[in-house]
Each structure stands twice: as structure tokens, then as C-alpha cells.
PyMOL Python script that loads the backbone (N, CA, C, O; Angstrom):
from pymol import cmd

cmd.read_pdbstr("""\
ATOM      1  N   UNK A   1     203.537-164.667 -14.294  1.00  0.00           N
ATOM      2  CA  UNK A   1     202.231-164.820 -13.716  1.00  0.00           C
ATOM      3  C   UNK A   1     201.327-165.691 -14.589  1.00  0.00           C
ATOM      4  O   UNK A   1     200.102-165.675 -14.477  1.00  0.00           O
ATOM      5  N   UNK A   2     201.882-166.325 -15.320  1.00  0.00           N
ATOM      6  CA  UNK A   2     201.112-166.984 -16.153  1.00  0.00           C
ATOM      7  C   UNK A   2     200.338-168.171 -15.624  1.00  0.00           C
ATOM      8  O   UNK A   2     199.262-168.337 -16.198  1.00  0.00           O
ATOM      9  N   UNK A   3     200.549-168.798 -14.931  1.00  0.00           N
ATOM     10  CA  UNK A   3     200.145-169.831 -14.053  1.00  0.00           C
ATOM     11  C   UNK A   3     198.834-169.434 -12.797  1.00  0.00           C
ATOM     12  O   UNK A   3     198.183-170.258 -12.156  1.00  0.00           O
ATOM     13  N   UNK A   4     198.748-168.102 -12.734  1.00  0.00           N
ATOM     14  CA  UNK A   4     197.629-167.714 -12.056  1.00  0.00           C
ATOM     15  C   UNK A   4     196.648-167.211 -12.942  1.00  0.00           C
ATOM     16  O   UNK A   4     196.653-166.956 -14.146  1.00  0.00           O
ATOM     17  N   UNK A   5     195.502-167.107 -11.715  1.00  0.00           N
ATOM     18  CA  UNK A   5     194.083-166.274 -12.630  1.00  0.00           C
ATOM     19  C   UNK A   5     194.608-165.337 -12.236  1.00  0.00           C
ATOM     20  O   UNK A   5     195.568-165.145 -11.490  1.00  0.00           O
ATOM     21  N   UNK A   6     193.417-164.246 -13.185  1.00  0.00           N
ATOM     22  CA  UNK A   6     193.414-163.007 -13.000  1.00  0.00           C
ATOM     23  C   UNK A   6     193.550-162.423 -12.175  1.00  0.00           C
ATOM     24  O   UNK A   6     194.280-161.432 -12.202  1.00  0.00           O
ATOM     25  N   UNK A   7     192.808-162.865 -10.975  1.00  0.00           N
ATOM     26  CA  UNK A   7     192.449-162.435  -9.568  1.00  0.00           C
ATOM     27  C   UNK A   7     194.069-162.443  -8.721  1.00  0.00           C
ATOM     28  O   UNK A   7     194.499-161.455  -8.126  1.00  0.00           O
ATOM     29  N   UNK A   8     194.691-163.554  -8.811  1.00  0.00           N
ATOM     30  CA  UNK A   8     195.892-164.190  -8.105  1.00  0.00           C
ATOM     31  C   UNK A   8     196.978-162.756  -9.031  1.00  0.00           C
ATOM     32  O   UNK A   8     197.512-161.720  -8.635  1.00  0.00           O
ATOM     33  N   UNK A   9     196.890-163.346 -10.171  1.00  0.00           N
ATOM     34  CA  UNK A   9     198.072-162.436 -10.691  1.00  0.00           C
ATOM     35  C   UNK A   9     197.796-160.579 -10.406  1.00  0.00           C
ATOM     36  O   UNK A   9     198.614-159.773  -9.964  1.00  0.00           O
ATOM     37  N   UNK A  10     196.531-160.362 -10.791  1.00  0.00           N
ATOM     38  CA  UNK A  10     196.493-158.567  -9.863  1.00  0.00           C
ATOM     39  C   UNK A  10     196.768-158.492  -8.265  1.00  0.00           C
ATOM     40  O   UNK A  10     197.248-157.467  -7.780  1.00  0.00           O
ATOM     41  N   UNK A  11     196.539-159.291  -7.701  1.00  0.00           N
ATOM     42  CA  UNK A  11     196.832-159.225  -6.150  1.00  0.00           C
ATOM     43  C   UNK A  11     198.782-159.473  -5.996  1.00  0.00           C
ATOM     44  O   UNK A  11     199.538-158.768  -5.327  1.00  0.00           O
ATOM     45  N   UNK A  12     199.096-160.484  -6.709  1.00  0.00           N
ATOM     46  CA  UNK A  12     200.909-160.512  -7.089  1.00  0.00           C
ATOM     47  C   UNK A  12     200.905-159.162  -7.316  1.00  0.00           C
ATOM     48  O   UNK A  12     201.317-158.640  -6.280  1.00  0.00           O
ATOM     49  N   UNK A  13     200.576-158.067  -8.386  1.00  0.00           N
ATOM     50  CA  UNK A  13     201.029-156.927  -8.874  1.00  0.00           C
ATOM     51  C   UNK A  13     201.490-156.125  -7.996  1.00  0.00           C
ATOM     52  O   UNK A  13     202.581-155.622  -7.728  1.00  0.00           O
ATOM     53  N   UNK A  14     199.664-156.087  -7.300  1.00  0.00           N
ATOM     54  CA  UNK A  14     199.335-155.017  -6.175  1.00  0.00           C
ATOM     55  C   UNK A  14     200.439-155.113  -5.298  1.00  0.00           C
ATOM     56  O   UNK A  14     201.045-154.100  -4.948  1.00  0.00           O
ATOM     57  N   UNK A  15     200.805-156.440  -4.848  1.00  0.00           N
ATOM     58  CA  UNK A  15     201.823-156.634  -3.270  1.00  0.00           C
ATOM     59  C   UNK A  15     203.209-156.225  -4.391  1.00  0.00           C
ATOM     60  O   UNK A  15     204.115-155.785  -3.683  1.00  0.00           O
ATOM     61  N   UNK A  16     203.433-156.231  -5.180  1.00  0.00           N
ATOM     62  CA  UNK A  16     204.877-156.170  -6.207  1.00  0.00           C
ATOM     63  C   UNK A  16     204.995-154.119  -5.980  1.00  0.00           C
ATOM     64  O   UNK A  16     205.795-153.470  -5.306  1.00  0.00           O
ATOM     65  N   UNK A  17     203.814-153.637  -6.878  1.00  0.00           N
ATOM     66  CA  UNK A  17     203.480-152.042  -6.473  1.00  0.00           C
ATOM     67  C   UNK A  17     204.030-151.706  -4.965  1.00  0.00           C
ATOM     68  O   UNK A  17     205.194-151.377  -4.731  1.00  0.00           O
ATOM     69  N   UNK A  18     202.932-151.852  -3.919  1.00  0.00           N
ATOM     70  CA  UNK A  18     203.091-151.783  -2.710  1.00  0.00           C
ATOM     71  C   UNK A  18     204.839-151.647  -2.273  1.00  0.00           C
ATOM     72  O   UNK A  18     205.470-150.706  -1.792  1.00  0.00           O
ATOM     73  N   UNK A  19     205.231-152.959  -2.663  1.00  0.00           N
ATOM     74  CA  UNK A  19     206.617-153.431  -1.722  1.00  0.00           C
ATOM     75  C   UNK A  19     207.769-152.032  -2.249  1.00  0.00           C
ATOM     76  O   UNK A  19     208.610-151.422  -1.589  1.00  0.00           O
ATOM     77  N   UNK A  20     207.385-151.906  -3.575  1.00  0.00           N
ATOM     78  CA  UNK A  20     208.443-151.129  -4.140  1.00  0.00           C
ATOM     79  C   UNK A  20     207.873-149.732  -4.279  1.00  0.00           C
ATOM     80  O   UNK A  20     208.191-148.997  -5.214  1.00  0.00           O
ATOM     81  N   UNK A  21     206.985-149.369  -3.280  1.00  0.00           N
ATOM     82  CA  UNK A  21     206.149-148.008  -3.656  1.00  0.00           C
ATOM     83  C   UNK A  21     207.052-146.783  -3.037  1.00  0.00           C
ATOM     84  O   UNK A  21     206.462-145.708  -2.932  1.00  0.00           O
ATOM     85  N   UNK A  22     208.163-146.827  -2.696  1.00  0.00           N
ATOM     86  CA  UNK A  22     209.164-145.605  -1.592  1.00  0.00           C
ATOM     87  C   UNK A  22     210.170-145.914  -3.556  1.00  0.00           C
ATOM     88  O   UNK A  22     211.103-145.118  -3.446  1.00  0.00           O
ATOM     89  N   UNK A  23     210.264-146.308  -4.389  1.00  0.00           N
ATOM     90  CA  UNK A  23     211.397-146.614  -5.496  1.00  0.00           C
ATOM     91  C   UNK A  23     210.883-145.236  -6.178  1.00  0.00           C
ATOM     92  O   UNK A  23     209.748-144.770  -6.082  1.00  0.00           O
ATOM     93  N   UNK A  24     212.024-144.672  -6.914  1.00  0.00           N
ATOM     94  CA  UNK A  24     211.518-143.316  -7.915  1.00  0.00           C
ATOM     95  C   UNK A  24     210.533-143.933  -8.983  1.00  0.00           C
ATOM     96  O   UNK A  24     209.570-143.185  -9.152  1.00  0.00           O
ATOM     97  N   UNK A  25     210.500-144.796  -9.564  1.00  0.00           N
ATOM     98  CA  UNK A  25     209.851-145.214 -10.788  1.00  0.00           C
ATOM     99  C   UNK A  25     209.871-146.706 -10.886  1.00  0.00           C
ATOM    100  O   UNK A  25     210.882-147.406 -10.928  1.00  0.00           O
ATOM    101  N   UNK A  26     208.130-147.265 -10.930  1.00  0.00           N
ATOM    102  CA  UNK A  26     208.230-148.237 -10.991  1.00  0.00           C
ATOM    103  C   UNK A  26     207.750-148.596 -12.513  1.00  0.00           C
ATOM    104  O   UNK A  26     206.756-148.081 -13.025  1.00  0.00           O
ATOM    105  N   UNK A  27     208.533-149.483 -13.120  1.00  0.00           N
ATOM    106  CA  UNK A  27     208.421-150.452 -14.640  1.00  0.00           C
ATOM    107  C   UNK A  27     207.782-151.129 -14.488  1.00  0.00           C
ATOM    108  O   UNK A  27     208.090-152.100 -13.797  1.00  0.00           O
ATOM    109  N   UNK A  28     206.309-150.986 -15.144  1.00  0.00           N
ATOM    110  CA  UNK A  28     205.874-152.478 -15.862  1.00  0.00           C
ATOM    111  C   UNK A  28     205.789-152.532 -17.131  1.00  0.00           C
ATOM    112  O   UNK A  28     205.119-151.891 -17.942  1.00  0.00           O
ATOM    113  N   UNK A  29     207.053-153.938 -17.295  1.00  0.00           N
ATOM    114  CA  UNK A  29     206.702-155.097 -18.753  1.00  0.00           C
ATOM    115  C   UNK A  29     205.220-155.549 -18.772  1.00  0.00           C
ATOM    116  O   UNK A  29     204.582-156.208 -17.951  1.00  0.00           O
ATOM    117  N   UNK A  30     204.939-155.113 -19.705  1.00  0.00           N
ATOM    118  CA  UNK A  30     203.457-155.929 -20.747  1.00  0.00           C
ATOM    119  C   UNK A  30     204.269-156.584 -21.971  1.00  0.00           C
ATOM    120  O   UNK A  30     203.662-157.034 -22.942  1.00  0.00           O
ATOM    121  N   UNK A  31     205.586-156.612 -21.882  1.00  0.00           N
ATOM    122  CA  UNK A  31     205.918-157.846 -22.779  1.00  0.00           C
ATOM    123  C   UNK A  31     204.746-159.671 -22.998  1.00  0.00           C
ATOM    124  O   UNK A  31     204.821-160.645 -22.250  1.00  0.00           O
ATOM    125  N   UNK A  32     204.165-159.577 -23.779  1.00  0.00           N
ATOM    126  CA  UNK A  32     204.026-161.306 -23.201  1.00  0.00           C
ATOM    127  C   UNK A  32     201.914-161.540 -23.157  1.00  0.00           C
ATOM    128  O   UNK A  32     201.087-162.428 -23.365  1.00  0.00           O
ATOM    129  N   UNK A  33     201.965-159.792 -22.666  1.00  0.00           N
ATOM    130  CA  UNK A  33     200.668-159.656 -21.758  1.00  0.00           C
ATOM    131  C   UNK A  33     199.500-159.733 -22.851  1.00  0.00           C
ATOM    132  O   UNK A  33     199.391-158.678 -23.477  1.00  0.00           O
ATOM    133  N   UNK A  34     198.639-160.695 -23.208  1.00  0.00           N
ATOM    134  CA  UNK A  34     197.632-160.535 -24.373  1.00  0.00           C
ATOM    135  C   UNK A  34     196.330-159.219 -23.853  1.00  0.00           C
ATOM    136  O   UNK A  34     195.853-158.245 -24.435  1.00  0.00           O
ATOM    137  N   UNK A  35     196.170-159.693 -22.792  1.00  0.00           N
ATOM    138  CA  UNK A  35     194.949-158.704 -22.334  1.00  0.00           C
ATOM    139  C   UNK A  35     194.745-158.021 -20.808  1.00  0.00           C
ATOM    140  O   UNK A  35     195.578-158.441 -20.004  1.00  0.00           O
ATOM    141  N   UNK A  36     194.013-157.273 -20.390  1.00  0.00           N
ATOM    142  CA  UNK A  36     194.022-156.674 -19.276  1.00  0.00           C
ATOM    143  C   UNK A  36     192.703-156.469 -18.897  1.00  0.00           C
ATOM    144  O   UNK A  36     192.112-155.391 -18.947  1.00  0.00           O
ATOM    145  N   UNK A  37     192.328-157.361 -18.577  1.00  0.00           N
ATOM    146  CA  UNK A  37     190.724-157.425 -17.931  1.00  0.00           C
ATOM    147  C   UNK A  37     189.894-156.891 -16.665  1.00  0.00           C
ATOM    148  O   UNK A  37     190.306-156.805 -15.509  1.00  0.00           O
ATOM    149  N   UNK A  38     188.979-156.648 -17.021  1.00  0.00           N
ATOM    150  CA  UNK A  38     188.754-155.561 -15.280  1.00  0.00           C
ATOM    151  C   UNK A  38     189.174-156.675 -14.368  1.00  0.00           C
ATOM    152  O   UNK A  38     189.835-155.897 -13.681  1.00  0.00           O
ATOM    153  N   UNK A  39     189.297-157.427 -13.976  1.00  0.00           N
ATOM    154  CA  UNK A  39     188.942-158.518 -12.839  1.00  0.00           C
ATOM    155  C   UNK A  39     190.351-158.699 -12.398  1.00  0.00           C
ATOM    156  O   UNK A  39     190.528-159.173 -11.276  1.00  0.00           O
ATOM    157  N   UNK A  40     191.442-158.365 -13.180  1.00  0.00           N
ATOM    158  CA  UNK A  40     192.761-157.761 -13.440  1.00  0.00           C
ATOM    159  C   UNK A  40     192.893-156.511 -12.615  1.00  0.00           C
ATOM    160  O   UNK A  40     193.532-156.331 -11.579  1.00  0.00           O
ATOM    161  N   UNK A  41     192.150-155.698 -13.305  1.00  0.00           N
ATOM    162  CA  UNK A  41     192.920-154.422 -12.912  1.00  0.00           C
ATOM    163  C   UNK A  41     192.085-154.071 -12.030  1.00  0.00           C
ATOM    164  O   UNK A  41     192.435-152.988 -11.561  1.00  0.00           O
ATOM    165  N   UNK A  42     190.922-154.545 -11.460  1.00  0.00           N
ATOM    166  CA  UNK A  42     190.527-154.110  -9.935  1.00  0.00           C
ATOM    167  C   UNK A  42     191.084-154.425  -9.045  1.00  0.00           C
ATOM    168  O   UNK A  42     190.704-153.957  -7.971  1.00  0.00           O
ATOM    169  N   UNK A  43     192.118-155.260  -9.054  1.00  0.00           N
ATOM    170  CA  UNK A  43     192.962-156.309  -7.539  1.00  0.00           C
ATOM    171  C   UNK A  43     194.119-155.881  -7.485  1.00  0.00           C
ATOM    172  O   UNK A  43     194.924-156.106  -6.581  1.00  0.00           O
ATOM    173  N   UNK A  44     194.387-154.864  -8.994  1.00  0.00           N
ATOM    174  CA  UNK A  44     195.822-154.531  -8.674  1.00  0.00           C
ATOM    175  C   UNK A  44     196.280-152.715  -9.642  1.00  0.00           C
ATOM    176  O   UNK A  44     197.096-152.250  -8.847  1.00  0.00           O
ATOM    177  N   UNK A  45     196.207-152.144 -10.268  1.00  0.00           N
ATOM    178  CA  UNK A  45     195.624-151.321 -10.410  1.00  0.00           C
ATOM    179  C   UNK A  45     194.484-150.157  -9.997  1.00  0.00           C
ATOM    180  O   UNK A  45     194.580-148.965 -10.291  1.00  0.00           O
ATOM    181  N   UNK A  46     193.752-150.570  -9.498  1.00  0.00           N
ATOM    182  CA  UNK A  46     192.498-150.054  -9.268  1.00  0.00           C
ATOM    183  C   UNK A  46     192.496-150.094  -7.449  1.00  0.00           C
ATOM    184  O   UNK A  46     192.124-149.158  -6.742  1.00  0.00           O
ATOM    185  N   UNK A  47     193.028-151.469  -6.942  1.00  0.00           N
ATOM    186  CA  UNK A  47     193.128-151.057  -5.557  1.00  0.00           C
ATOM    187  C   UNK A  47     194.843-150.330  -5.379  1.00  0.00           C
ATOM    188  O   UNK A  47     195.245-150.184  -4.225  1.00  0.00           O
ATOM    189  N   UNK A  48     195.474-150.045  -6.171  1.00  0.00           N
ATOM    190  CA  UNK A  48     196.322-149.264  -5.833  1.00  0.00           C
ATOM    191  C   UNK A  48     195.979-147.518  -5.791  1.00  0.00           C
ATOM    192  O   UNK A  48     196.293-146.654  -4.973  1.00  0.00           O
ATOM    193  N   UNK A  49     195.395-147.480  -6.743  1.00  0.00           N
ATOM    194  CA  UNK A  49     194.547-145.908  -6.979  1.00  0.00           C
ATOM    195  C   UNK A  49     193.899-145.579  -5.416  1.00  0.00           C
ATOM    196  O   UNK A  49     194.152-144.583  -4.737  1.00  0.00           O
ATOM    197  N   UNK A  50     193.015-146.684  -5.064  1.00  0.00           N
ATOM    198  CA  UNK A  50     192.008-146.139  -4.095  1.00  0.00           C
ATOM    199  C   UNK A  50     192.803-145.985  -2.227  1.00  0.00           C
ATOM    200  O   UNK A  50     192.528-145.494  -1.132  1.00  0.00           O
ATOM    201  N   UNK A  51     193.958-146.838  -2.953  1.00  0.00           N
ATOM    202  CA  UNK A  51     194.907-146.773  -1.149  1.00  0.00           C
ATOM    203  C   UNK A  51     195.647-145.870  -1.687  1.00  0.00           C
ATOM    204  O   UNK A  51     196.146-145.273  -0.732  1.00  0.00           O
ATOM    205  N   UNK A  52     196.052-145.371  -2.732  1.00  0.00           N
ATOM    206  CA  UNK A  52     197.762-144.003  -2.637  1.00  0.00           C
ATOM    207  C   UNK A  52     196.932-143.090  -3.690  1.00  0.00           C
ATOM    208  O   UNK A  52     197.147-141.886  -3.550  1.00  0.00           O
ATOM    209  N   UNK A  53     196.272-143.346  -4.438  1.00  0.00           N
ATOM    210  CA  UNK A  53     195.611-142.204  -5.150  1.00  0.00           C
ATOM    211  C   UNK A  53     196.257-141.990  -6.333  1.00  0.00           C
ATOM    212  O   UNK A  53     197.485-142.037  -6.413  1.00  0.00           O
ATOM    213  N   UNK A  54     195.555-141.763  -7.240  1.00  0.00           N
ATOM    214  CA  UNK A  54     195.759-141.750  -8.876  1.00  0.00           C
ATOM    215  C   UNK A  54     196.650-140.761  -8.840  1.00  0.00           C
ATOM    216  O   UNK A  54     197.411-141.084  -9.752  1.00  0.00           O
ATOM    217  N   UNK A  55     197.071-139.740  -8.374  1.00  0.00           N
ATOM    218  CA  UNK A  55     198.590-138.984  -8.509  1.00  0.00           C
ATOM    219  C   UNK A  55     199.389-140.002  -8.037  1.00  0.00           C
ATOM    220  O   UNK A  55     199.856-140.618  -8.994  1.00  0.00           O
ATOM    221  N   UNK A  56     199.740-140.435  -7.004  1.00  0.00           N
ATOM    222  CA  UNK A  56     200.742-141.624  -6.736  1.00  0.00           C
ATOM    223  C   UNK A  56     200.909-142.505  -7.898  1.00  0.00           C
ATOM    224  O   UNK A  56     202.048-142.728  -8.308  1.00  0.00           O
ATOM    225  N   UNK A  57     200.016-142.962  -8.396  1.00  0.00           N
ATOM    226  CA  UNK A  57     199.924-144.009  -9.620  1.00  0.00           C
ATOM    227  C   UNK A  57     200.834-143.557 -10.497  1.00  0.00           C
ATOM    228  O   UNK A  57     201.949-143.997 -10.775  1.00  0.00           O
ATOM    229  N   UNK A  58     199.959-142.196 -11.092  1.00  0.00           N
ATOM    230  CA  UNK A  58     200.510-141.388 -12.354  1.00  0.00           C
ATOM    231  C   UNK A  58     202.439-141.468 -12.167  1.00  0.00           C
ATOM    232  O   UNK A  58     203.262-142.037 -12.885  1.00  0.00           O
ATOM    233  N   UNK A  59     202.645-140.581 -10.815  1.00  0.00           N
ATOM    234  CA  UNK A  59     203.773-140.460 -10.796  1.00  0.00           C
ATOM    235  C   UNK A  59     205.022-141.388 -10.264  1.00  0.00           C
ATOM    236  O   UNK A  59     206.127-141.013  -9.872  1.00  0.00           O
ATOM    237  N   UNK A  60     204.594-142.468 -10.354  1.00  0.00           N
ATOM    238  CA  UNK A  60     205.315-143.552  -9.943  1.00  0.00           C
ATOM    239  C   UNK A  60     205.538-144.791 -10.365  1.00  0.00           C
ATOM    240  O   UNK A  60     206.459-145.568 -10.114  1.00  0.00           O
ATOM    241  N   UNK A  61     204.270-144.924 -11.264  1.00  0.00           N
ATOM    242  CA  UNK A  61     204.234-146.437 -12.169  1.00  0.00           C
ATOM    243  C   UNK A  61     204.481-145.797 -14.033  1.00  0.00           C
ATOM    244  O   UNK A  61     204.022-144.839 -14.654  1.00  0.00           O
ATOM    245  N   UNK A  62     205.378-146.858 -14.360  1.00  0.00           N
ATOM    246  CA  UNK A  62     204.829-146.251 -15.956  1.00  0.00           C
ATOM    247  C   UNK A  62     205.154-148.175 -16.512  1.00  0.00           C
ATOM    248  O   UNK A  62     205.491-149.145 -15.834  1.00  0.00           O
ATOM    249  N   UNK A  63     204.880-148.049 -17.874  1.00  0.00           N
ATOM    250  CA  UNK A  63     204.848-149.071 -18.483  1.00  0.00           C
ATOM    251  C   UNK A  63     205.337-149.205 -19.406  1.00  0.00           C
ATOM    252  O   UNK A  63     205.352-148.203 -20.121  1.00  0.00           O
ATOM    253  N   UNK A  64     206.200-150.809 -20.097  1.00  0.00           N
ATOM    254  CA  UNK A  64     206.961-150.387 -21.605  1.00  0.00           C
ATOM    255  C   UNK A  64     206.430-151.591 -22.077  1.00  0.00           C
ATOM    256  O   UNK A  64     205.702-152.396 -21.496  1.00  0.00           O
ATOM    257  N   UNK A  65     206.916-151.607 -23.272  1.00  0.00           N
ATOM    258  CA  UNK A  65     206.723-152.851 -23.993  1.00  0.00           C
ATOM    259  C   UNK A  65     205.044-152.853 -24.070  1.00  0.00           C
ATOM    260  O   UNK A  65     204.417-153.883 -24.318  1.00  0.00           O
ATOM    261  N   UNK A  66     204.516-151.782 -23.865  1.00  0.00           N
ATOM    262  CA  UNK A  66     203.158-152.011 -23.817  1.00  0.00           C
ATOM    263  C   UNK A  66     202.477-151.367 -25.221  1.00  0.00           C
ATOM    264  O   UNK A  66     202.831-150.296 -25.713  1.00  0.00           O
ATOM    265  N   UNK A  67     201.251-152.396 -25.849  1.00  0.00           N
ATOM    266  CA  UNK A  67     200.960-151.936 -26.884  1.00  0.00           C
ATOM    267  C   UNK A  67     200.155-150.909 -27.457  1.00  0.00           C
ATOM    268  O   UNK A  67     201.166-150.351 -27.883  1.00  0.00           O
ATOM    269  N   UNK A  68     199.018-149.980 -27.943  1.00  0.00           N
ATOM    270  CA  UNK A  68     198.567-148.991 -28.369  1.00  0.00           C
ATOM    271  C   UNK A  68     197.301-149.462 -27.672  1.00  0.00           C
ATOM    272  O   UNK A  68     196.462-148.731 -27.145  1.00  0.00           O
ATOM    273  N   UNK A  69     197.288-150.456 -27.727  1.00  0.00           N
ATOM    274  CA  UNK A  69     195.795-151.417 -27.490  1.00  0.00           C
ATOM    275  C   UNK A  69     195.496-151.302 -25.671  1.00  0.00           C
ATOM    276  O   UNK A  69     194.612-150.698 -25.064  1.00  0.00           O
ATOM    277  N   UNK A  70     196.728-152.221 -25.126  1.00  0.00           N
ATOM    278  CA  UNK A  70     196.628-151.791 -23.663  1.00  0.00           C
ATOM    279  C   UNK A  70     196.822-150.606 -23.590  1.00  0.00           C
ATOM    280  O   UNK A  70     195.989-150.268 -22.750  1.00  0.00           O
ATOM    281  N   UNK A  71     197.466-149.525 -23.955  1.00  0.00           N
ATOM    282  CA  UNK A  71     197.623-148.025 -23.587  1.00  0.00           C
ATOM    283  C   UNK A  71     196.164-147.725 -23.795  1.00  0.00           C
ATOM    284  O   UNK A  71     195.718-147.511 -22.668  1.00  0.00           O
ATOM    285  N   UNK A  72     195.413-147.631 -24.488  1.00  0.00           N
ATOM    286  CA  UNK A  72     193.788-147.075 -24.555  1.00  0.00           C
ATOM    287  C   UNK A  72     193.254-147.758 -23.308  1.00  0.00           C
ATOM    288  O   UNK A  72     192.793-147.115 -22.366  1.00  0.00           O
ATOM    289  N   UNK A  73     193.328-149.029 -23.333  1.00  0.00           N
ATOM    290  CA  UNK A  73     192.599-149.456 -21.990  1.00  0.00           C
ATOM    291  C   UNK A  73     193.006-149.502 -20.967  1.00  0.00           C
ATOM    292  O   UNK A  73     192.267-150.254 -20.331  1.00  0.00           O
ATOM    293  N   UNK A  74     193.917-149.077 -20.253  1.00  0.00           N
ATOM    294  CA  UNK A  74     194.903-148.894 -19.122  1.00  0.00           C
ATOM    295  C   UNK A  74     193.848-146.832 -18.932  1.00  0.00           C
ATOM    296  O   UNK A  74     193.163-146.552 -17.949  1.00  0.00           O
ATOM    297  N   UNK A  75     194.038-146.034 -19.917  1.00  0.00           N
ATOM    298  CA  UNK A  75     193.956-144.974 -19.916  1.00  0.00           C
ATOM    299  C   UNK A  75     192.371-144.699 -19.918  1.00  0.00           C
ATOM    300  O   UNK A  75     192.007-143.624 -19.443  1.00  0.00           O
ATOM    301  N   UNK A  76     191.442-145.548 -20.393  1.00  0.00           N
ATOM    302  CA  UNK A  76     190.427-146.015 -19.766  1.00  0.00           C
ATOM    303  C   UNK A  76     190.114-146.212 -18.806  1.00  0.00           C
ATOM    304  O   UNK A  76     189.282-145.445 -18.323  1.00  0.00           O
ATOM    305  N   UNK A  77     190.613-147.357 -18.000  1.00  0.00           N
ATOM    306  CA  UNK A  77     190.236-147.597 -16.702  1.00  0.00           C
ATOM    307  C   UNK A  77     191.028-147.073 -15.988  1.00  0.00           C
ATOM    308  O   UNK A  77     191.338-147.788 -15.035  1.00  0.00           O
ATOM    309  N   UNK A  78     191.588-145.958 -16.028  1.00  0.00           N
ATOM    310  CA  UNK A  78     192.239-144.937 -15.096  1.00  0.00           C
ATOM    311  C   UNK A  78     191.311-143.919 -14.874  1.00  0.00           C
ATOM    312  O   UNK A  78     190.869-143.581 -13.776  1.00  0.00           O
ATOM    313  N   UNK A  79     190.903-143.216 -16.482  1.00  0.00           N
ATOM    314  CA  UNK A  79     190.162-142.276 -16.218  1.00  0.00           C
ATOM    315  C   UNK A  79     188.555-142.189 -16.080  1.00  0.00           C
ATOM    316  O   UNK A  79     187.870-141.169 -16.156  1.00  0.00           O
ATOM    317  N   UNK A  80     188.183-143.337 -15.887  1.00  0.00           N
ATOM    318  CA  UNK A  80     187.123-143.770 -15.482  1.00  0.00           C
ATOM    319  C   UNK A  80     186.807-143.970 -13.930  1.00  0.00           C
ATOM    320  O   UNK A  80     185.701-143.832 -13.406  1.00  0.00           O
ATOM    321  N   UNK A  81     187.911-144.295 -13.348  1.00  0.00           N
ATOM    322  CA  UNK A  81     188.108-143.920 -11.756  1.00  0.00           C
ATOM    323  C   UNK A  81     188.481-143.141 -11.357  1.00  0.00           C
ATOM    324  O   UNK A  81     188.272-143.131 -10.144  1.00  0.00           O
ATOM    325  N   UNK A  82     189.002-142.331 -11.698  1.00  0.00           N
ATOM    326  CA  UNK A  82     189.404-140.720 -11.591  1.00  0.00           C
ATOM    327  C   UNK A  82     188.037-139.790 -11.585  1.00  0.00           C
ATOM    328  O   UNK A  82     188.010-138.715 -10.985  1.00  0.00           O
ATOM    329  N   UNK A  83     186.657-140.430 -12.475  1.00  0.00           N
ATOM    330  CA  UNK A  83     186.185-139.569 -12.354  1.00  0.00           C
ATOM    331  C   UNK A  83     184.875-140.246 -11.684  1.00  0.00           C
ATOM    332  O   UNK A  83     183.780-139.816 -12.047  1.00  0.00           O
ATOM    333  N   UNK A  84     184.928-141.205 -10.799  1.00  0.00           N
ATOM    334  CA  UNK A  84     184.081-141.545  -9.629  1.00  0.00           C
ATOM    335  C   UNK A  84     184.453-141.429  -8.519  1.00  0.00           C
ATOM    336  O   UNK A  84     183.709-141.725  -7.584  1.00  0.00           O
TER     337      UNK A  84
END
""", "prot")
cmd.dss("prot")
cmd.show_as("cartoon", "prot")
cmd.util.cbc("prot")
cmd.orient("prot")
């Protein structure tokens, strides 16, 4: 996704989530990934929460290769919509 904005590459995610949302467990690589910006994670993240709901999320997406840095802010802007 490197070749898109932010906007383009969370909407790729979202339809990537979506397509594979019936799979036991979906992987995301943050290999590569420097940052995760709201403008990011509202188009793809954040509209996944608000169509299947932050239990769907929880229990269906996880992430590797991901660093201490995105784990705080991923866990941030999770539980920051969780509690609006």
C-alpha cells in the first residue's frame, strides 16, 4: 500500500477485512508500517468497528510484526471508540 494515501490504503484494508470477515483469524503484517494515523484508521479500522462491532474486531483481527509503539496506539484508538 505504499503507493496510496492514507485514505486509499484504509479503505484497501477495510474491503481486505470485509472480504475475509467469515475466515477464523485475520493477520495483519505491520512489517514495513512507520505509522498509523487517525485518517488511517477511521477508513479502515474504525469503520470496521462501527459495521461488525468491536467484539467482531477483537475476535477476529490480530496483528504481528507489530511494534510496542503501534500496539499503544492501535489500543488507543480502539478503546477510545469503545467508549463513545
Amino acid at each position: 500500500m505504499d503507493t496510496k494515501s492514507y485514505p486509499e490504503a484504509g479503505d484497501t484494508l477495510f474491503d481486505i477485512l470485509v472480504k475475509n470477515i467469515n475466515e477464523d483469524k485475520i493477520v495483519i503484517d505491520l512489517e514495513g508500517v512507520v505509522s498509523l494515523p487517525s485518517i488511517f484508521l477511521n477508513v479502515s479500522i474504525g469503520k470496521y468497528i462501527k459495521d461488525y462491532g468491536i467484539e467482531k474486531l477483537r475476535s477476529s483481527i490480530s496483528f504481528t510484526k507489530i511494534s510496542e509503539t503501534q500496539a499503544k496506539r492501535l489500543n488507543e484508538y480502539i478503546s477510545k471508540l469503545a467508549t463513545s
